[in-house]
LOVEXSE-431149 format. One record per residue (C-alpha): x negated, y negated, z. Coordinates in nm, 2 decimals, always signed. Example, Ala and Ser with C-alpha at 12.3 -4.5 7.8 and 13.67 -1.06 7.14 Angstrom:
REM LOVEXSE-431149
<r><x>-1.23</x><y>+0.45</y><z>+0.78</z></r>
<r><x>-1.37</x><y>+0.11</y><z>+0.71</z></r>
This chain:
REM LOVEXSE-431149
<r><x>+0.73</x><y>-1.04</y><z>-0.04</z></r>
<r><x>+0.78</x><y>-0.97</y><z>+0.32</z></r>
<r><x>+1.22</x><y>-0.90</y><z>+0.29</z></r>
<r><x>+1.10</x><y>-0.71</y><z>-0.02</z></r>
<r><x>+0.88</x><y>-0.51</y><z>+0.16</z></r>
<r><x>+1.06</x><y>-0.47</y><z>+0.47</z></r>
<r><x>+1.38</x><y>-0.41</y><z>+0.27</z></r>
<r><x>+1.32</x><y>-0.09</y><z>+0.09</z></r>
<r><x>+1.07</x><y>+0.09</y><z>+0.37</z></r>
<r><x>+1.38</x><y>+0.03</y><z>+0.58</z></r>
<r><x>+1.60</x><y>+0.22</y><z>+0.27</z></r>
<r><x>+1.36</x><y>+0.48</y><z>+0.23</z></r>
<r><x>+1.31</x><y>+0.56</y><z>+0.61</z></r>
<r><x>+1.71</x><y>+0.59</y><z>+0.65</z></r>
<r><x>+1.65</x><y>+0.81</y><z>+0.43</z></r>
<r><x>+1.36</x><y>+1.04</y><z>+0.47</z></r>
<r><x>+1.47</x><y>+1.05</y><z>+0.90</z></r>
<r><x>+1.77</x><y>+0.98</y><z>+1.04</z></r>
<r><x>+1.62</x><y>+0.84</y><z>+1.37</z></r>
<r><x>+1.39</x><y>+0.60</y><z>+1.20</z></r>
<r><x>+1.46</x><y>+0.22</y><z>+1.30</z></r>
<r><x>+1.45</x><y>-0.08</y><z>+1.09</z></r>
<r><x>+1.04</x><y>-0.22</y><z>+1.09</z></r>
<r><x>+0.98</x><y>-0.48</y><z>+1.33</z></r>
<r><x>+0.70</x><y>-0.75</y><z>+1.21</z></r>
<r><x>+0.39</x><y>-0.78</y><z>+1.38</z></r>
<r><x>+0.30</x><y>-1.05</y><z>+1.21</z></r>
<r><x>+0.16</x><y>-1.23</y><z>+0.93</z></r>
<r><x>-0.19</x><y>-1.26</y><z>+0.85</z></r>
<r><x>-0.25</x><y>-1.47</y><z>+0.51</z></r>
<r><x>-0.16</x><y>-1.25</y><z>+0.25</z></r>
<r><x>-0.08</x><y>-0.96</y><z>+0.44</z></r>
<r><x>+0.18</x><y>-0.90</y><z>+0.69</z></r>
<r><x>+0.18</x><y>-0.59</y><z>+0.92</z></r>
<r><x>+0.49</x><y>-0.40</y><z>+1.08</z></r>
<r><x>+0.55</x><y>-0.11</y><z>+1.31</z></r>
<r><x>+0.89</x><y>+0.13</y><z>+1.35</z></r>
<r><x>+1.03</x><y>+0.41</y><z>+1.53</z></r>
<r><x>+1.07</x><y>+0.77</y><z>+1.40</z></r>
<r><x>+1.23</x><y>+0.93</y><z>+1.66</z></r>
<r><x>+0.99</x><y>+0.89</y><z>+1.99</z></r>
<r><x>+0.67</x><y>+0.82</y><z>+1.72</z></r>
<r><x>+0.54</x><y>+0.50</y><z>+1.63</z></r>
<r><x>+0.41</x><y>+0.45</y><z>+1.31</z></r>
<r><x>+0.28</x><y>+0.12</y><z>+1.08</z></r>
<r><x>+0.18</x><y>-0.01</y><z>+0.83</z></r>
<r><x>+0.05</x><y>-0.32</y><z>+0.69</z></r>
<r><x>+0.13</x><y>-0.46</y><z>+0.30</z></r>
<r><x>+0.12</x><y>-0.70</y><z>+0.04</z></r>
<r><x>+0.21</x><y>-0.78</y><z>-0.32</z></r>
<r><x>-0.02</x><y>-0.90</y><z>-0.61</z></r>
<r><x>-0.12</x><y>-1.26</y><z>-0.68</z></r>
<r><x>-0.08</x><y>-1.18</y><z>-1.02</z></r>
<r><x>+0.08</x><y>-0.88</y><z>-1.21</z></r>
<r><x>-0.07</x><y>-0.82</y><z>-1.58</z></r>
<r><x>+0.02</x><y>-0.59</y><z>-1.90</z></r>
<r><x>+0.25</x><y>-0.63</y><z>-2.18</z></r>
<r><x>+0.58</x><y>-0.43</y><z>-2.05</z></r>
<r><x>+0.91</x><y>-0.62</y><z>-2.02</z></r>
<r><x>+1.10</x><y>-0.52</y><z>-1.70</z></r>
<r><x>+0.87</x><y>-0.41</y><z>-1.40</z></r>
<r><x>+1.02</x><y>-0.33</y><z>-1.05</z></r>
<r><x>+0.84</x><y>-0.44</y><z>-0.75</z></r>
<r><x>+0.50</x><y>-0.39</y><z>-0.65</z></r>
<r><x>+0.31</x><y>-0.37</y><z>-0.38</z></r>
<r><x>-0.01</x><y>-0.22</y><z>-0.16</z></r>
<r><x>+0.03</x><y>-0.06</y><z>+0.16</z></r>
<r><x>-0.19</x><y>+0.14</y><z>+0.47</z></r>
<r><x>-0.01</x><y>+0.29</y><z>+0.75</z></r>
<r><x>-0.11</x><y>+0.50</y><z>+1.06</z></r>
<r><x>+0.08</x><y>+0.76</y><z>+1.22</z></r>
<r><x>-0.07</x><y>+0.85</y><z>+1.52</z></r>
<r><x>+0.16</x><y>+1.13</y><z>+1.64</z></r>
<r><x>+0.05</x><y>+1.28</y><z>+1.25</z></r>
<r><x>-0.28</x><y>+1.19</y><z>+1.35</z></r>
<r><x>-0.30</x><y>+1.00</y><z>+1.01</z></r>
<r><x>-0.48</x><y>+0.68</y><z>+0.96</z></r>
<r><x>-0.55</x><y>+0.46</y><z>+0.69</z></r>
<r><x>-0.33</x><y>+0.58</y><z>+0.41</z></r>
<r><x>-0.38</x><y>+0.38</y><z>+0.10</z></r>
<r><x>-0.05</x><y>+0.39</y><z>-0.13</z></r>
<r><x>+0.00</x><y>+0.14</y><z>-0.47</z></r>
<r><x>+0.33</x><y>+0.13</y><z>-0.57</z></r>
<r><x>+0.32</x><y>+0.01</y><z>-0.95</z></r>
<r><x>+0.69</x><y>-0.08</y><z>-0.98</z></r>
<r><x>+0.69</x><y>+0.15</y><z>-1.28</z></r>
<r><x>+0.67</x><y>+0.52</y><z>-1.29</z></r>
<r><x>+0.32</x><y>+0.62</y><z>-1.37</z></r>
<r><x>+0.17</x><y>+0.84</y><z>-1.68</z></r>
<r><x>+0.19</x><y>+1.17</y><z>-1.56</z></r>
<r><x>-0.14</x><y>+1.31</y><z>-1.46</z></r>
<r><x>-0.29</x><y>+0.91</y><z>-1.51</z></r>
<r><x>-0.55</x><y>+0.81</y><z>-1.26</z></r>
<r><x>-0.52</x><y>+0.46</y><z>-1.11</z></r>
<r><x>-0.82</x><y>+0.26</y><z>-1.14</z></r>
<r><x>-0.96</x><y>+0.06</y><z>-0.76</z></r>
<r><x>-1.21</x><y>-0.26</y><z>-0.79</z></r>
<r><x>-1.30</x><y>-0.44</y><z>-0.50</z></r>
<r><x>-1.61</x><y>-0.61</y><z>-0.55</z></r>
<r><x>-1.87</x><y>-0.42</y><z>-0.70</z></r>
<r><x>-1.70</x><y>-0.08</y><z>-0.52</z></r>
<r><x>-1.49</x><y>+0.09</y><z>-0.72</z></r>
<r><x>-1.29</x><y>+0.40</y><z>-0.67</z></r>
<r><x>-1.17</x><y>+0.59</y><z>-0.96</z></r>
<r><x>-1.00</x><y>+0.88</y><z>-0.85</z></r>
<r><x>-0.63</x><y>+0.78</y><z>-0.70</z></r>
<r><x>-0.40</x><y>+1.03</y><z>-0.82</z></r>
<r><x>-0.08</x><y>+0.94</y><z>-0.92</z></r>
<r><x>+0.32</x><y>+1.04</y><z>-0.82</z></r>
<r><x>+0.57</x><y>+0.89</y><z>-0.98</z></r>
<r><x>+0.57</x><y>+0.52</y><z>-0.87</z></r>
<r><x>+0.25</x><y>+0.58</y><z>-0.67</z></r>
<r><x>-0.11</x><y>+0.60</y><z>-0.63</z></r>
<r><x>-0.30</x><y>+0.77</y><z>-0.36</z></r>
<r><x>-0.65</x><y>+0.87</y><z>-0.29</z></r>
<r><x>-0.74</x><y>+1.21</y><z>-0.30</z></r>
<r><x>-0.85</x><y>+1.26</y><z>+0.09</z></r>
<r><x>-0.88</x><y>+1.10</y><z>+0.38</z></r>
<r><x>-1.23</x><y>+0.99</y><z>+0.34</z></r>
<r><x>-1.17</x><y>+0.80</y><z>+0.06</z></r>
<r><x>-0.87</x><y>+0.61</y><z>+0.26</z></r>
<r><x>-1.11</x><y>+0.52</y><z>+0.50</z></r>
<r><x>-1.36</x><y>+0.39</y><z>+0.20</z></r>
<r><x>-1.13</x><y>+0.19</y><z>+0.07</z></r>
<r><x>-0.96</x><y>+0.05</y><z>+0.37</z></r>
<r><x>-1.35</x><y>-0.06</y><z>+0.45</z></r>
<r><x>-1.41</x><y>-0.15</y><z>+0.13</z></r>
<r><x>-1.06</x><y>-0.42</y><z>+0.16</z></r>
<r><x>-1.19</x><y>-0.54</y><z>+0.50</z></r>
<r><x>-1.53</x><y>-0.66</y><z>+0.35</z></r>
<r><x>-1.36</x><y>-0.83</y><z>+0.02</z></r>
<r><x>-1.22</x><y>-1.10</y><z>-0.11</z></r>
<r><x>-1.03</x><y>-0.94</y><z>-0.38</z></r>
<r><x>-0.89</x><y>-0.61</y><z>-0.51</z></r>
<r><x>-0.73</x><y>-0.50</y><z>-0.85</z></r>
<r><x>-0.53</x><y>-0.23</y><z>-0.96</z></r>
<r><x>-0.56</x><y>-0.08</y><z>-1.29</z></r>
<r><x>-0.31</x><y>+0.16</y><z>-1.40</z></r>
<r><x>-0.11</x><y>+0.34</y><z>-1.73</z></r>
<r><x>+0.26</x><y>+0.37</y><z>-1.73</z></r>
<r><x>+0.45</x><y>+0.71</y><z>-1.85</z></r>
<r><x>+0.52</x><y>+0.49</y><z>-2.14</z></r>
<r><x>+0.13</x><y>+0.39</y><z>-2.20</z></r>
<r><x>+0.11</x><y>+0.03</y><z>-2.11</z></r>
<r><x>-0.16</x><y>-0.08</y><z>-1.92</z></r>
<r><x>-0.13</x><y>-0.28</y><z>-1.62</z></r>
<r><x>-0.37</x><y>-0.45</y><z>-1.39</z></r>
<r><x>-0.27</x><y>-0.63</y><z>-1.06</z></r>
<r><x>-0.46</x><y>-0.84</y><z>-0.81</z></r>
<r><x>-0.43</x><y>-0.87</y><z>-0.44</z></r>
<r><x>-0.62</x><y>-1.11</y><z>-0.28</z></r>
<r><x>-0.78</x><y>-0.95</y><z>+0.09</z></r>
<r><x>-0.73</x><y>-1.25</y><z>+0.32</z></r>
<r><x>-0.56</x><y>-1.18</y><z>+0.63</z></r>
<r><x>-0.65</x><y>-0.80</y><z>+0.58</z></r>
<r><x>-0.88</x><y>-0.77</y><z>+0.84</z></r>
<r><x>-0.62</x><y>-0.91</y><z>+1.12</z></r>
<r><x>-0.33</x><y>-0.74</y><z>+0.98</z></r>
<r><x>-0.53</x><y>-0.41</y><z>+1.01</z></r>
<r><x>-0.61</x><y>-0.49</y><z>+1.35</z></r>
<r><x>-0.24</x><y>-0.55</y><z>+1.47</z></r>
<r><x>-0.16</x><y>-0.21</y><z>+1.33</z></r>
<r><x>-0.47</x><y>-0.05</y><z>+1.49</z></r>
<r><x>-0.37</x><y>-0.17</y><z>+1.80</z></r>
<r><x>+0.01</x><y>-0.10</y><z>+1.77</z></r>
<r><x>-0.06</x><y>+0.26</y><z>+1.66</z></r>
<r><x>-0.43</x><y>+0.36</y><z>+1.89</z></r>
C-alpha cells in the first residue's frame, strides 16, 4: 500500500506544482502510514490507507485508498478524500459507516469523495479516531456498487504524527 500510495501523490504533485518534493514517511502506524512534503516553502501531509477488503461485482478496479491531509499555510485541516479506483456516478453520493455514525453526504468528483465542509471533515476524522472500523459505500458511472473496509488501527498515531508535522 505504502509505494502505491506514495507513488502516485508523488505523480500527481509533479504535476499540480513544480516545486513539490517527493513525500517523506513519517511513519507507520498499523494500518495507516503518515507522510509529509514540500510545496515550495509549505509543508503539507497527509496520512492514508487502503481497504482490508474491496467488494462489488466489477471486473478491473484501479487502486483504492483513504486519505486526510493538513495544509497549514491553506490553513486546511482534516481533509477526508476516498479515492474509489473507479470513476464515480456522476452526481452519486458516497455512503460513510463507522460504527453506529454515519455520514451520508460526501459528494463525489470523478475518482473521489469528499465531504461537503469542513465540519463534517472534522466529524469524521473524530469519528475514525474513536473506531475500529470504517466502510465505504459507493456507485460507479457504470452502476455497480461497491463497498470497502478500512480497518482504524494506527489512526489515532498516524493523525498525530501529521498534527505535529503540520501545527
Amino acid at each position: 500500500m505504502k509505494k502505491y500510495v506514495i507513488l502516485f501523490f508523488a505523480t500527481v504533485f509533479s504535476f499540480s506544482a513544480s516545486a513539490a518534493s517527493v513525500p517523506t514517511e513519517l511513519g507507520e502506524y498499523g494500518d495507516w502510514t503518515a507522510y509529509s512534503y514540500k510545496e515550495g516553502k509549505n509543508t503539507i501531509c497527509y496520512m492514508a490507507s487502503t481497504p482490508k477488503k474491496d467488494e462489488g461485482n466489477y471486473k478491473k478496479r484501479g487502486d483504492i485508498y483513504a486519505v486526510v491531509t493538513h495544509r497549514p499555510a491553506e490553513k486546511s485541516y482534516n481533509v477526508v478524500n476516498f479515492v474509489a479506483g473507479y470513476n464515480y456516478k456522476i452526481g452519486s453520493k458516497v455512503v460513510v459507516k463507522i460504527g453506529t455514525t454515519s455520514f451520508n453526504n460526501l459528494f463525489t468528483n470523478v475518482d473521489s469523495a469528499w465531504a461537503p465542509d469542513n465540519t463534517t471533515d472534522k466529524k469524521l476524522v473524530e469519528a475514525m479516531k474513536r473506531g475500529e472500523k470504517m466502510t465505504v459505500e459507493g456507485v460507479s458511472y457504470k452502476g455497480t456498487k461497491t463497498k470497502d473496509t478500512y480497518s482504524l488501527k494506527g489512526f489515532s498515531n498516524a493523525y498525530k504524527a501529521i498534527s505535529a508535522k503540520c501545527k
